[in-house]
N, C-alpha and C positions, 0 to 999 in steps of 0.2 A: 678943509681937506683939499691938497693939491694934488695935480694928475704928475705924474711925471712928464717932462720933455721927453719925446721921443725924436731922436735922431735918423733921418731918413738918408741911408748912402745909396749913390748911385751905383752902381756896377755894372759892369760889361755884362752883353747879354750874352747867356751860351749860345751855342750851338751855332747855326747857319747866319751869316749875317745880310740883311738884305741887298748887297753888291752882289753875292754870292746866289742866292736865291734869284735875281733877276736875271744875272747870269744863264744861270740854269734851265729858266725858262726860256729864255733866247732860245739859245742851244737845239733843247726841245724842238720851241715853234719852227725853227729855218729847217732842222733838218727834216720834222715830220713835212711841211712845204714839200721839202724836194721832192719824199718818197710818195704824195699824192699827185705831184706831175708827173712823177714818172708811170705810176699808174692809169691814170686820168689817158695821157699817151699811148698805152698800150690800151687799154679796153678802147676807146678810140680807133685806131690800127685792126683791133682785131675785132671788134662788134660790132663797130659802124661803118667798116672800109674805107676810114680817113686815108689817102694817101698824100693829099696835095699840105705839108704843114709851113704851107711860108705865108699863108694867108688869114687875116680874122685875127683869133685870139691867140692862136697853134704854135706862132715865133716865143712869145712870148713863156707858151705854154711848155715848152722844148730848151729853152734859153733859161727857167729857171732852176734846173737841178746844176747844170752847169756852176750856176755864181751860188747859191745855197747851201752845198756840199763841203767848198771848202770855205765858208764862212762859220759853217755850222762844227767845223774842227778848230778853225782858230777860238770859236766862242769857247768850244771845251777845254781846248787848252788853257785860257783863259779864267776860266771855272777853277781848273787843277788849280792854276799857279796860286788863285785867290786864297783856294783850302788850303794850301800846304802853308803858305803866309799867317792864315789864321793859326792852324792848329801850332807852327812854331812858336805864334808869340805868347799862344795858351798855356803852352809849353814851356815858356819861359817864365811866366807869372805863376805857373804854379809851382815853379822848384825855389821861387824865392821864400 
């Protein structure tokens, strides 16, 4: 009695691809970053009567929403342009 061969094809994976997804996370991480300095800053400012922030950890603490913000929109964009790439060439594979 013989098994039959069974043929194993590869195929694209659906849905989100991991460029896409790590993307994504990026994204996430930088910009939720930003909006805990900007918090962290303000209860700061107003629980602890921080006023002096050029010293210690504060520059730094004040200087990252700044570079966070618009990194965290190029990521997105980024993200878009990744999806719309995907879903066109999905798109394309499946009208063949």
């Amino acid at each position: 009695m013989s098994v039959p061969k069974q043929t194993v094809t590869r195929q694209r994976p659906e849905g989100i691809r991991r460029i896409e997804r790590a993307v994504g996370y990026a994204a996430v991480s930088v910009v939720g970053l930003g909006f805990v300095c900007v918090i962290i800053t303000i209860v700061a400012a107003l629980a602890f009567d921080v006023k002096d922030h050029t010293t210690g950890i504060w520059p730094t603490i004040t200087f990252l929403p700044i570079l966070a913000f618009p990194i965290g929109i190029l990521l997105i964009i980024a993200y878009l342009v990744t999806s719309v790439v995907r879903r066109s060439r999905d798109n394309k594979e499946a009208s063949r």
